[in-house]
N, CA, C and O atoms as a printed pandas DataFrame, in Angstrom:
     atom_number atom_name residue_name chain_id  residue_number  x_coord  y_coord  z_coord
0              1         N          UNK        A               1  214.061   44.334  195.867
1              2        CA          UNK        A               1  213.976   44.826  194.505
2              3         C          UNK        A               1  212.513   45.120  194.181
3              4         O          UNK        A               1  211.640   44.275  194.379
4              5         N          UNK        A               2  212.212   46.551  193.590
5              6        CA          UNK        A               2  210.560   46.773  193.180
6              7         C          UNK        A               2  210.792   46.624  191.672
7              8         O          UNK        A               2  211.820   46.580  190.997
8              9         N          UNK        A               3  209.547   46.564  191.389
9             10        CA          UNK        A               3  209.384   46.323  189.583
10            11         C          UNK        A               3  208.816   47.827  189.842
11            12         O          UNK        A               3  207.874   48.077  190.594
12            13         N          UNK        A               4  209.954   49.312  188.677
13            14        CA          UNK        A               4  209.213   50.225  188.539
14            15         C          UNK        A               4  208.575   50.584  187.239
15            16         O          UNK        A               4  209.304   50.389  186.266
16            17         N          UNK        A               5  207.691   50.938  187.055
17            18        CA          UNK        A               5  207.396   51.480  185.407
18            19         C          UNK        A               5  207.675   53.131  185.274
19            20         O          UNK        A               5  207.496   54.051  186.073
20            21         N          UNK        A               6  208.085   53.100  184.196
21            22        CA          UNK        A               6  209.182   54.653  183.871
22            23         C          UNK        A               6  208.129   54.933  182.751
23            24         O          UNK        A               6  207.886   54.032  181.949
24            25         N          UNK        A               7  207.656   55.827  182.679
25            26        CA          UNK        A               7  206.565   56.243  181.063
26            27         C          UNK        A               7  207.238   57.892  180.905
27            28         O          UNK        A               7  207.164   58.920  181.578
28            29         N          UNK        A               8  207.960   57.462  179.542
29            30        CA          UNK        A               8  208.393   58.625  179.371
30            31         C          UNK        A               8  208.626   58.944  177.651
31            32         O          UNK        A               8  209.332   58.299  176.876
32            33         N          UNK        A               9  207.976   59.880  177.428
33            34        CA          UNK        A               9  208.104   59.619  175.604
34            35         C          UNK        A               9  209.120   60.109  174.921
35            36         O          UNK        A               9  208.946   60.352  173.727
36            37         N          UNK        A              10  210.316   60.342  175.500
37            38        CA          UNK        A              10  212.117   60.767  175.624
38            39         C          UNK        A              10  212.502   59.761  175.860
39            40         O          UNK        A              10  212.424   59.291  176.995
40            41         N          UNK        A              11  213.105   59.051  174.713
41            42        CA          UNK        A              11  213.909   57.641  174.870
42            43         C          UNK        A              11  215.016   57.936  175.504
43            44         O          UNK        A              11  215.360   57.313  176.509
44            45         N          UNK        A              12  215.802   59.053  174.927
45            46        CA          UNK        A              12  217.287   59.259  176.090
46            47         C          UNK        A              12  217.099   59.213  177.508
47            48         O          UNK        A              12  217.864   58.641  178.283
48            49         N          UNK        A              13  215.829   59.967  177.895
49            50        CA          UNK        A              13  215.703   60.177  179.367
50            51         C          UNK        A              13  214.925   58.928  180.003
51            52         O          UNK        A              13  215.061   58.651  181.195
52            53         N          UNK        A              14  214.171   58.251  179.214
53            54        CA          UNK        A              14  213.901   56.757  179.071
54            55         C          UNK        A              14  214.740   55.423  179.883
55            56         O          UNK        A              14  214.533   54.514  180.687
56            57         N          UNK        A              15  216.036   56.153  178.877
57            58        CA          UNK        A              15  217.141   55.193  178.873
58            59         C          UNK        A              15  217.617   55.180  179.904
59            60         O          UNK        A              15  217.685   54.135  180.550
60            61         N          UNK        A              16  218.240   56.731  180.504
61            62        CA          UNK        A              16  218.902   57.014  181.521
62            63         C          UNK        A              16  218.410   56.618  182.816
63            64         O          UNK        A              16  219.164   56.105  183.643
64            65         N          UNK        A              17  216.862   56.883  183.100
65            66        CA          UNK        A              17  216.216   56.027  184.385
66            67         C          UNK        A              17  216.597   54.792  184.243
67            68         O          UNK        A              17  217.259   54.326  185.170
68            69         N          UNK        A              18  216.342   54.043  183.238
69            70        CA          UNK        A              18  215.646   52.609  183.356
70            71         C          UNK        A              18  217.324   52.314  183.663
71            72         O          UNK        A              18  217.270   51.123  183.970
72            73         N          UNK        A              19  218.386   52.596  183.733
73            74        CA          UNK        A              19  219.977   51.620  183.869
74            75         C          UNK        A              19  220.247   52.742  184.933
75            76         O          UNK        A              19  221.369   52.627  185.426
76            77         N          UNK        A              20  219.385   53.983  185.503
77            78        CA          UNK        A              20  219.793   54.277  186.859
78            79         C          UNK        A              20  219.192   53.244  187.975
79            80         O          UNK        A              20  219.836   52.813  188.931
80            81         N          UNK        A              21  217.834   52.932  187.668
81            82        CA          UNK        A              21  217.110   51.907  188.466
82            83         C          UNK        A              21  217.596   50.010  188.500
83            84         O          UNK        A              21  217.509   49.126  189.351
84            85         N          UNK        A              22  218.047   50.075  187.248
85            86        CA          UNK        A              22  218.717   48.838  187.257
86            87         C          UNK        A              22  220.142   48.888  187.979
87            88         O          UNK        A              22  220.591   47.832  188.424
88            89         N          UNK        A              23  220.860   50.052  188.111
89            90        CA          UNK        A              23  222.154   50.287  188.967
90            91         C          UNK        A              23  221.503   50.140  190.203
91            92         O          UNK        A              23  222.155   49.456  190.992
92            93         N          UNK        A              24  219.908   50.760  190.836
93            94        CA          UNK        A              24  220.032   50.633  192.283
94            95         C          UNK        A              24  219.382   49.551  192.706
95            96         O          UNK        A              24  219.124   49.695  193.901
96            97         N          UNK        A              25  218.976   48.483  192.269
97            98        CA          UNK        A              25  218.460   46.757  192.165
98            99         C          UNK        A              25  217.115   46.772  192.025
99           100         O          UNK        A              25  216.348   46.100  192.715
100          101         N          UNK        A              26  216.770   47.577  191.085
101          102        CA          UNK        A              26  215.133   47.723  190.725
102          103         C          UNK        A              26  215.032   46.650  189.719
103          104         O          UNK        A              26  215.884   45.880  189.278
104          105         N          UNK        A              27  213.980   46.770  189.507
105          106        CA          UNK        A              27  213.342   45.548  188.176
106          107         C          UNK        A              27  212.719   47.056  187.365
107          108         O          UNK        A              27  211.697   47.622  187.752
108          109         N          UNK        A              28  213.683   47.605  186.027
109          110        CA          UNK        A              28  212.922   48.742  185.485
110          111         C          UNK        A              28  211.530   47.679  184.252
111          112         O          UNK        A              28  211.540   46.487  183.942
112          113         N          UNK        A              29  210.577   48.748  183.887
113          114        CA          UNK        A              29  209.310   48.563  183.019
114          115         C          UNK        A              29  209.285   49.771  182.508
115          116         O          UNK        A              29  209.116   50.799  183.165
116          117         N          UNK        A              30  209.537   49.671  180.697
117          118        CA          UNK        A              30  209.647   50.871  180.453
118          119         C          UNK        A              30  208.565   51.264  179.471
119          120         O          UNK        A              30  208.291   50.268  178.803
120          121         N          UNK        A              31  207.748   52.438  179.065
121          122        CA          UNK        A              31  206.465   52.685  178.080
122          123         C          UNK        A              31  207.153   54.003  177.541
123          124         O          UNK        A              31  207.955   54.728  178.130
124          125         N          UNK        A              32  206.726   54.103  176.499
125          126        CA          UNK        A              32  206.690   55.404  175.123
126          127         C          UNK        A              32  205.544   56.223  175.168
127          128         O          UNK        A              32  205.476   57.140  174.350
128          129         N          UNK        A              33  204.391   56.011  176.191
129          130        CA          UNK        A              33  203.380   56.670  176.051
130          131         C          UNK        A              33  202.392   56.103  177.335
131          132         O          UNK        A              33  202.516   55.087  178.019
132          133         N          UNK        A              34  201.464   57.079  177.369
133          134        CA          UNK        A              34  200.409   57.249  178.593
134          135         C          UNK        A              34  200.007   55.873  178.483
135          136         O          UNK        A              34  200.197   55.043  179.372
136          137         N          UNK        A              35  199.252   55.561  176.988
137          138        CA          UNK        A              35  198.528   54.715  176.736
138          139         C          UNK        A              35  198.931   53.410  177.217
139          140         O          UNK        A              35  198.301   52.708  178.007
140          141         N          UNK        A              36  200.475   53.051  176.451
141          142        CA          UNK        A              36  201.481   51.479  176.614
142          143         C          UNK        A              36  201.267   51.797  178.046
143          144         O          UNK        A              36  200.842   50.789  178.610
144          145         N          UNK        A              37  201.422   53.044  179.053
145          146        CA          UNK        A              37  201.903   52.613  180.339
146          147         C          UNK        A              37  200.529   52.374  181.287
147          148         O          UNK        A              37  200.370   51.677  182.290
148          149         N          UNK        A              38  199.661   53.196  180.590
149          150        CA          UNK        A              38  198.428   52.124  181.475
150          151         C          UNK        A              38  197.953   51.061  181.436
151          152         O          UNK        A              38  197.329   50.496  182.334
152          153         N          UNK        A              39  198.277   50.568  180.073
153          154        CA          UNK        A              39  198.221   48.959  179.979
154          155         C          UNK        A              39  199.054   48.146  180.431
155          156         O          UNK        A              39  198.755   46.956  180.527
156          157         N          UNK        A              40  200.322   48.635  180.815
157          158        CA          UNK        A              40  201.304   47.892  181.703
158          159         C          UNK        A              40  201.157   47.813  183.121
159          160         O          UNK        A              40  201.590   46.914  183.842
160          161         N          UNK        A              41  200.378   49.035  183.536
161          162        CA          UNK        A              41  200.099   49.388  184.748
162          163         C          UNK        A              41  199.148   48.349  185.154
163          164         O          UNK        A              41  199.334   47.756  186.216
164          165         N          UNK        A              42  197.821   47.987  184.164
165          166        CA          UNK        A              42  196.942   47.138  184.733
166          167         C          UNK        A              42  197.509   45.593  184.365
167          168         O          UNK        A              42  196.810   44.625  184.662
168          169         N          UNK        A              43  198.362   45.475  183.932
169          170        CA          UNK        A              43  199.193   44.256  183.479
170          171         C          UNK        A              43  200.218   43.624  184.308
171          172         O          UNK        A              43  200.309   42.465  184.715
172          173         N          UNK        A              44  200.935   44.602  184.458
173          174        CA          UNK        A              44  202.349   44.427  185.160
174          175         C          UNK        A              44  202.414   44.797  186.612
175          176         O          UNK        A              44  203.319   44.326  187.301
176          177         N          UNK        A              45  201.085   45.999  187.377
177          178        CA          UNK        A              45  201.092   45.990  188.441
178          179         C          UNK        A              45  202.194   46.334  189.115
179          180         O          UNK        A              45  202.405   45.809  190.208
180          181         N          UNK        A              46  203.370   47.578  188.403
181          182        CA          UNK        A              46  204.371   47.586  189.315
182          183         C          UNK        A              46  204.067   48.056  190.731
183          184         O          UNK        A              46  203.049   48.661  191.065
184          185         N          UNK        A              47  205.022   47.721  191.478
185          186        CA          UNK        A              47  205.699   48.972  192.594
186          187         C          UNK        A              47  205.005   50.201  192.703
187          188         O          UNK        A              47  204.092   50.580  193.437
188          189         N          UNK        A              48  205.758   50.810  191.659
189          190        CA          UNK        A              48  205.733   52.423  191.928
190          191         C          UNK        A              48  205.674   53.103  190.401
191          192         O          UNK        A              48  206.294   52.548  189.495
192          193         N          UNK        A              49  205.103   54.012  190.210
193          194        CA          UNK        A              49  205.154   54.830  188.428
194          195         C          UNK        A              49  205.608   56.062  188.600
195          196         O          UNK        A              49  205.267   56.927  189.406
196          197         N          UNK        A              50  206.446   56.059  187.728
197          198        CA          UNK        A              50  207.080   57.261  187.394
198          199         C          UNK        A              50  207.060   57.762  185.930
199          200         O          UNK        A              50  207.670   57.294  184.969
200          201         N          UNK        A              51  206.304   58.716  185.975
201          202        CA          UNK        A              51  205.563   59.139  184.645
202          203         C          UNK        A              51  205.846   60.963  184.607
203          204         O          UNK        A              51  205.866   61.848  185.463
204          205         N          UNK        A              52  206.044   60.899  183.054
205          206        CA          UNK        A              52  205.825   61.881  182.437
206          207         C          UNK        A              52  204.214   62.593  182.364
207          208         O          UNK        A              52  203.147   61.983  182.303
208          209         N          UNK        A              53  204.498   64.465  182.399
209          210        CA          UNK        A              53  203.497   64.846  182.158
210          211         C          UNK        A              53  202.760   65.162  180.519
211          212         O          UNK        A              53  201.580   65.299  180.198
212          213         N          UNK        A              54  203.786   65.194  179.858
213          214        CA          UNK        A              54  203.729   66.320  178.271
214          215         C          UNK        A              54  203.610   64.804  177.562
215          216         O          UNK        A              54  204.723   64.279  177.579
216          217         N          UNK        A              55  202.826   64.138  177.085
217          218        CA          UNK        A              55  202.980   63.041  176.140
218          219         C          UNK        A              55  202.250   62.279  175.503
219          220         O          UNK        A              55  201.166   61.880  175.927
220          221         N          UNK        A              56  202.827   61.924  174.215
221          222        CA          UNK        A              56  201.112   61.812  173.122
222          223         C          UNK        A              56  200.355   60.720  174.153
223          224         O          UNK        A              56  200.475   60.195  175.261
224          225         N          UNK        A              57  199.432   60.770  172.897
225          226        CA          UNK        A              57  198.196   60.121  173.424
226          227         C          UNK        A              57  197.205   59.974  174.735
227          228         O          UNK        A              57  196.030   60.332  174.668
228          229         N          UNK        A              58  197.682   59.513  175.727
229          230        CA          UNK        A              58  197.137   59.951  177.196
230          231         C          UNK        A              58  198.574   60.897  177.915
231          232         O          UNK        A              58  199.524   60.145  178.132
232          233         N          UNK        A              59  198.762   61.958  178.186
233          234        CA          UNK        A              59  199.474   62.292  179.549
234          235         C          UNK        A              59  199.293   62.357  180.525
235          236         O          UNK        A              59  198.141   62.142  180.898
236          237         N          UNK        A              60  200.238   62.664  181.422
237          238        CA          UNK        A              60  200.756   61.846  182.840
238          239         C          UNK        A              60  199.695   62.008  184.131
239          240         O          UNK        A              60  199.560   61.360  185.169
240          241         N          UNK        A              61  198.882   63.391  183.477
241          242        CA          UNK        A              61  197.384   63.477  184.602
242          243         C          UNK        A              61  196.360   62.499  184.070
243          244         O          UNK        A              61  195.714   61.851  184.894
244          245         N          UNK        A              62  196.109   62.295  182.544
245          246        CA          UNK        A              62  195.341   61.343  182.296
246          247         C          UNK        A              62  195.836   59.798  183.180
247          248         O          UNK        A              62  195.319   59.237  184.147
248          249         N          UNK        A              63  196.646   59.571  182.627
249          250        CA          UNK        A              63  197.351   58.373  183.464
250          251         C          UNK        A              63  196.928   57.851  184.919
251          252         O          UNK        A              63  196.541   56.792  185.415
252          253         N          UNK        A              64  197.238   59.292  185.384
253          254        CA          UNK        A              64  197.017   58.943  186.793
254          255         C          UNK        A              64  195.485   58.859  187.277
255          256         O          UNK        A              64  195.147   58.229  188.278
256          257         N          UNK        A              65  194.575   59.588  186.427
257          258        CA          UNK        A              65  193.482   59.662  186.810
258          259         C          UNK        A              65  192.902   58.374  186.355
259          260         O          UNK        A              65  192.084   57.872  187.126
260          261         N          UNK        A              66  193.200   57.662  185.113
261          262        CA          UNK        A              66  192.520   56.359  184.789
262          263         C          UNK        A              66  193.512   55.406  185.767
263          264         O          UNK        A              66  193.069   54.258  185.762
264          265         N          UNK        A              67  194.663   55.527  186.566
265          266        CA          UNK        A              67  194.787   54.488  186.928
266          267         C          UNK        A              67  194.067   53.936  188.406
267          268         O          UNK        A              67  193.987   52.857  188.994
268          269         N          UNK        A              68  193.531   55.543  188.663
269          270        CA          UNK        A              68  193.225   55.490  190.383
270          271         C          UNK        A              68  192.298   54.801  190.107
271          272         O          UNK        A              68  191.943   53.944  190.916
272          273         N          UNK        A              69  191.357   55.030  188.400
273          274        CA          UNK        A              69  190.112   54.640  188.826
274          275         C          UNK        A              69  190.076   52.756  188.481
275          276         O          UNK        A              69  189.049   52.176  188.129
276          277         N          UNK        A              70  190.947   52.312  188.612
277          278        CA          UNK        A              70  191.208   50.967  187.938
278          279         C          UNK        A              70  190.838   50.188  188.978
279          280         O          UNK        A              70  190.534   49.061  188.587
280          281         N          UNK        A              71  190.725   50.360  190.329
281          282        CA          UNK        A              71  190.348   49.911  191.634
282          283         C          UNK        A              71  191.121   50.220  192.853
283          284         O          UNK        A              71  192.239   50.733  192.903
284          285         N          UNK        A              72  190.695   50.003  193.407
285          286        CA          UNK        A              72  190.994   50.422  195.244
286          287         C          UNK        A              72  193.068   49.856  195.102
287          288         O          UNK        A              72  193.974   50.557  195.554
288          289         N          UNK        A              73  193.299   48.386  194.324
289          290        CA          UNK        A              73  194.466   48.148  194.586
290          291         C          UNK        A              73  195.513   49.281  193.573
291          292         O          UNK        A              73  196.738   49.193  193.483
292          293         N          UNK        A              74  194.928   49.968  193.115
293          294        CA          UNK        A              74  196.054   50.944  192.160
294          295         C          UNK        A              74  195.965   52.262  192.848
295          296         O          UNK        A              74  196.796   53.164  192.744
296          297         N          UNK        A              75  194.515   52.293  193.796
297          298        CA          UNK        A              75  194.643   53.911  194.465
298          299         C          UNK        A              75  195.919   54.567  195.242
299          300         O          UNK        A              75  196.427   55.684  195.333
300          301         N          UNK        A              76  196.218   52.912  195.886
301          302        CA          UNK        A              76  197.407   53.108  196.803
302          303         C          UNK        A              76  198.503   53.085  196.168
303          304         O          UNK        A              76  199.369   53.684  196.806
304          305         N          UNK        A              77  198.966   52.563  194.952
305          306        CA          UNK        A              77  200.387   52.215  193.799
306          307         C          UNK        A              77  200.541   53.898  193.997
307          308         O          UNK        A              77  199.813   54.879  193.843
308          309         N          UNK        A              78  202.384   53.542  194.573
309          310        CA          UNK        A              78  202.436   55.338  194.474
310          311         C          UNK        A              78  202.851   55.635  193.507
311          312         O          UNK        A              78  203.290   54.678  192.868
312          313         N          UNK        A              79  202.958   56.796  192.931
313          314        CA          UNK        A              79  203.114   57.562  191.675
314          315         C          UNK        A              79  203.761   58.944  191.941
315          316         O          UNK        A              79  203.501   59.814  192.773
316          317         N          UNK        A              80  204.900   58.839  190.739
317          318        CA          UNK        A              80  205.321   60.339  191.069
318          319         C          UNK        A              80  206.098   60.733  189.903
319          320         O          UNK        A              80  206.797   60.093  189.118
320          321         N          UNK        A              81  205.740   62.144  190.019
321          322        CA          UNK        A              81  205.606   62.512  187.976
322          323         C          UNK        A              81  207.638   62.669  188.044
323          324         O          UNK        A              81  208.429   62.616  188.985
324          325         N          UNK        A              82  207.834   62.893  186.387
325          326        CA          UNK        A              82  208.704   63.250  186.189
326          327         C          UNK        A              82  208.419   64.398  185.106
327          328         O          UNK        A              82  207.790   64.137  184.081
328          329         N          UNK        A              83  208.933   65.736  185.392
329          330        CA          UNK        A              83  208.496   66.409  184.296
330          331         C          UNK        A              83  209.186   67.847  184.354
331          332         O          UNK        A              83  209.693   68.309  185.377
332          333         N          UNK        A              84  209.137   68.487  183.128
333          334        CA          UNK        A              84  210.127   69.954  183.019
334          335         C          UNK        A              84  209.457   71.029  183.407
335          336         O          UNK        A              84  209.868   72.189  183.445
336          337         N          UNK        A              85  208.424   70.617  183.691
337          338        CA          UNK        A              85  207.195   71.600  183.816
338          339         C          UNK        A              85  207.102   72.068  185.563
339          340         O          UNK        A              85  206.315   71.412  186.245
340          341         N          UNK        A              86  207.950   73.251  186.286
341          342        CA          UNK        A              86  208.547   72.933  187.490
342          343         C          UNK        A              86  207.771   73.873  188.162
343          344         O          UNK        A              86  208.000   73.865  189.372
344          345         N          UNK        A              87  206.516   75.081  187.628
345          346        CA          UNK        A              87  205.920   76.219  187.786
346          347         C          UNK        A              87  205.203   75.519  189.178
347          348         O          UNK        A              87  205.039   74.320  189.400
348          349         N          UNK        A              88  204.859   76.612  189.980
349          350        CA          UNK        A              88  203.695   76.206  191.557
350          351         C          UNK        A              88  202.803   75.279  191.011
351          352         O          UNK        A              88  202.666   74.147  191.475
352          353         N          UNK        A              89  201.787   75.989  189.410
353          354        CA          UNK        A              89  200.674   75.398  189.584
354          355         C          UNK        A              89  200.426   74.499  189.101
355          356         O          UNK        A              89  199.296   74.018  189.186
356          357         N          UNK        A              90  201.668   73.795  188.226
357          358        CA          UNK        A              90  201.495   72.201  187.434
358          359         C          UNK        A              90  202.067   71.433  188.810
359          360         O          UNK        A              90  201.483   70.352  188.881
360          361         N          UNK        A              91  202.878   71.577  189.784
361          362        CA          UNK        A              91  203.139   70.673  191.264
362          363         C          UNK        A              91  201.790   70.784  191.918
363          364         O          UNK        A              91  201.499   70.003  192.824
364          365         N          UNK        A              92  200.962   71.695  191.517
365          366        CA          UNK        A              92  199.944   71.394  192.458
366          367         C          UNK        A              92  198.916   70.866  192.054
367          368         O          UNK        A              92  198.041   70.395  192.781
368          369         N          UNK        A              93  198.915   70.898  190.378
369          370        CA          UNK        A              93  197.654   70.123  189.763
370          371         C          UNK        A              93  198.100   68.652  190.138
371          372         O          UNK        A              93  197.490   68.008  190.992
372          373         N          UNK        A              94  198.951   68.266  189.609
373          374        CA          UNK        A              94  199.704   66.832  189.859
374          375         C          UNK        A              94  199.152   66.239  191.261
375          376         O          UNK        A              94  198.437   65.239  191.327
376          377         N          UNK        A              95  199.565   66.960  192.316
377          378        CA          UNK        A              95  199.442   66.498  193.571
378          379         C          UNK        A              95  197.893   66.194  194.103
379          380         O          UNK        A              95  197.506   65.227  194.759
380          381         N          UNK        A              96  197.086   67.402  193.578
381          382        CA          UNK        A              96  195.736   67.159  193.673
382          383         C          UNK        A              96  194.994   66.544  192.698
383          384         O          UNK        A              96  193.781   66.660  192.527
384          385         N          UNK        A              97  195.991   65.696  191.884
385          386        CA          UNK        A              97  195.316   64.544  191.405
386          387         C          UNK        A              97  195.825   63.307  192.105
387          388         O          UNK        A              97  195.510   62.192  191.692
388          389         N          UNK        A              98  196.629   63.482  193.187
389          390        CA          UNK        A              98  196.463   62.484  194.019
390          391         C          UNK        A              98  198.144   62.192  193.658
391          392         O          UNK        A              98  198.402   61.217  194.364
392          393         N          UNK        A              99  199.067   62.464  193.106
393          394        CA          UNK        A              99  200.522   61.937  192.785
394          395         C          UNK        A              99  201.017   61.915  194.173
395          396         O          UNK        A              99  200.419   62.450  195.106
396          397         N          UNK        A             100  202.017   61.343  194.263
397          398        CA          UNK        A             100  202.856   60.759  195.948
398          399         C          UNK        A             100  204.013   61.885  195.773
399          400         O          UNK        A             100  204.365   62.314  196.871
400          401         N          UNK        A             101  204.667   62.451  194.721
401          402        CA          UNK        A             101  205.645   63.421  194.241
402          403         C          UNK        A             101  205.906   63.327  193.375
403          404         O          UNK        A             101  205.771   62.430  192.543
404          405         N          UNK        A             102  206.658   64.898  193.380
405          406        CA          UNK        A             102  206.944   65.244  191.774
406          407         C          UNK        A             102  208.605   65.965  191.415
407          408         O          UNK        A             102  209.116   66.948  191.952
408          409         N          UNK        A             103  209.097   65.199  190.473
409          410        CA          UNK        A             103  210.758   65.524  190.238
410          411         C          UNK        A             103  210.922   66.007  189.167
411          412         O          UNK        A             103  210.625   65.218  188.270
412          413         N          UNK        A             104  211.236   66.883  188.855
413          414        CA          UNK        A             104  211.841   67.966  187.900
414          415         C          UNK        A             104  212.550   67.493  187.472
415          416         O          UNK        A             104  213.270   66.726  188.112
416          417         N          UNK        A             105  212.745   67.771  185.828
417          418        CA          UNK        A             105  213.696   67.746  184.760
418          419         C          UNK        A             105  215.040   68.608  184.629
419          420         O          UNK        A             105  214.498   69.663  184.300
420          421         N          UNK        A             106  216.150   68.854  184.648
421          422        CA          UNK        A             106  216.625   66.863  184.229
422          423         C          UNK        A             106  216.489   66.485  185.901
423          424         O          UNK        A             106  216.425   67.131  186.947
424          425         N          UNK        A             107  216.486   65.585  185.652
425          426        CA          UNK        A             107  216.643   64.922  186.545
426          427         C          UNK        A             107  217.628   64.511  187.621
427          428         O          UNK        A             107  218.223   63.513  187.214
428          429         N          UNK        A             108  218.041   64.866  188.814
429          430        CA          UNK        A             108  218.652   64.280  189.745
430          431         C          UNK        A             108  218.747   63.138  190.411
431          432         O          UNK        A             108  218.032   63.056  191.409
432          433         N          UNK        A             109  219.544   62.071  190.102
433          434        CA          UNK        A             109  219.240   60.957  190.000
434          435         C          UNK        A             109  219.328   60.278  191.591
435          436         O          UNK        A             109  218.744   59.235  191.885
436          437         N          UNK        A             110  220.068   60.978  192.439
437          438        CA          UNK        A             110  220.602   61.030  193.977
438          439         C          UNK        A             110  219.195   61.141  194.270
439          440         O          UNK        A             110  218.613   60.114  194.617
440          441         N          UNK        A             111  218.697   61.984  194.206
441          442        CA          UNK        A             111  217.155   62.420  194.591
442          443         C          UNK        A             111  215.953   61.442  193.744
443          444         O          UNK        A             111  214.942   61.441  194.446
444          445         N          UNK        A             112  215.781   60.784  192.733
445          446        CA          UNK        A             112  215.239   60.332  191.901
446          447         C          UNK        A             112  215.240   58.545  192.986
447          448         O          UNK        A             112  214.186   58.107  193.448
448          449         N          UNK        A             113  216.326   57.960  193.141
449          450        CA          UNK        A             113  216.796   57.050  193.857
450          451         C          UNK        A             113  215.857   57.090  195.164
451          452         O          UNK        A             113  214.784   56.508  195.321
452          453         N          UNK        A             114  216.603   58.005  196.141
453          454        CA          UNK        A             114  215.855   58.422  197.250
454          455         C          UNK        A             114  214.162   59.095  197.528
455          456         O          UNK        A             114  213.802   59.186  198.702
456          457         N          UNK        A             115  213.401   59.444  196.657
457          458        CA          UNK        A             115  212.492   59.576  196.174
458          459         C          UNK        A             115  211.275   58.268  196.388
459          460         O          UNK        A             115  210.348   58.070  197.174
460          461         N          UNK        A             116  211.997   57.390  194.970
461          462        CA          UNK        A             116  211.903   55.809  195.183
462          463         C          UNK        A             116  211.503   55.543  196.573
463          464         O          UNK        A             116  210.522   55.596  197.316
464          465         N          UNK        A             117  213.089   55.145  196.551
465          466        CA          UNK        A             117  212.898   54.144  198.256
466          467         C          UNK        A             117  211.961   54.607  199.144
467          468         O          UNK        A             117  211.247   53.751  199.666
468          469         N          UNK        A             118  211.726   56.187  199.552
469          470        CA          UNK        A             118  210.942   56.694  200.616
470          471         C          UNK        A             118  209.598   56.294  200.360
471          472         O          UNK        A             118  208.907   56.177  201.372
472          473         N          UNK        A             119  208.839   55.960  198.847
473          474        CA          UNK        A             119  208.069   56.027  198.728
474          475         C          UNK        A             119  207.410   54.670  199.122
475          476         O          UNK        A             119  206.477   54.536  199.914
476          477         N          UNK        A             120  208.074   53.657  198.415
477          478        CA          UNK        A             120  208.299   51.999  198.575
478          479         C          UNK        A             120  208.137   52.099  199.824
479          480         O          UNK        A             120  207.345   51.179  200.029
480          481         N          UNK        A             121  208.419   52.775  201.221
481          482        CA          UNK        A             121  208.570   52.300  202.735
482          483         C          UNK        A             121  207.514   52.885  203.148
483          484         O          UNK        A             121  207.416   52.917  204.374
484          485         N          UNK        A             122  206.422   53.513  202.379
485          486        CA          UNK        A             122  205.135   53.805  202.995
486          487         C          UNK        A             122  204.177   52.544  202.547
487          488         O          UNK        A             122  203.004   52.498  202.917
């Protein structure tokens, strides 16, 4: 079982991860915003983050960029966006900010699952 953190400022789509991840024996961690989820991030130390790009206060590139810089043990925490935003050049900003992958809205949860796990086994 990983502890994941879900940051997503869509409570429905919120909802729907956090009891898909609890269906596949995750420990879900859930945030409303960039901000709650980097403080959970340096708090809670999950697993793996799965974050939104579009969202008040810090979004999901801010996120990732303050979390790499949090130390050497968060460089490696993989990360991988969730977002509607599916164009070449937002997958490639994402990635060259260092994200592990990136899953499109809505979401496929078969793939969302498997995603996970592959990532957890690096």
């Amino acid at each position: 079982m990983a502890r994941i953190l879900c940051i997503d400022d869509e409570a429905a789509i919120r909802r729907l991860i956090v009891e898909e991840l609890r269906d596949a024996g995750h420990e879900p961690i859930e945030a409303a915003d960039g901000e709650t989820g980097l403080a959970l991030i340096a708090s809670q130390r999950p697993d793996l983050v799965l974050c939104d790009i579009s969202m008040p206060k810090l979004d999901g590139y801010q996120v990732l960029e303050r979390m790499r810089a949090l130390g050497p043990d968060f460089r490696l925490m993989p990360f991988v966006y969730l977002s509607a935003m599916a164009e070449p050049r937002q997958v490639t900003a994402g990635k060259r900010l260092g994200a592990d992958d990136y899953i499109t809205k809505p979401i496929a949860f078969e793939e969302l699952v498997a995603t996970i796990e592959r990532r957890l086994r690096r």
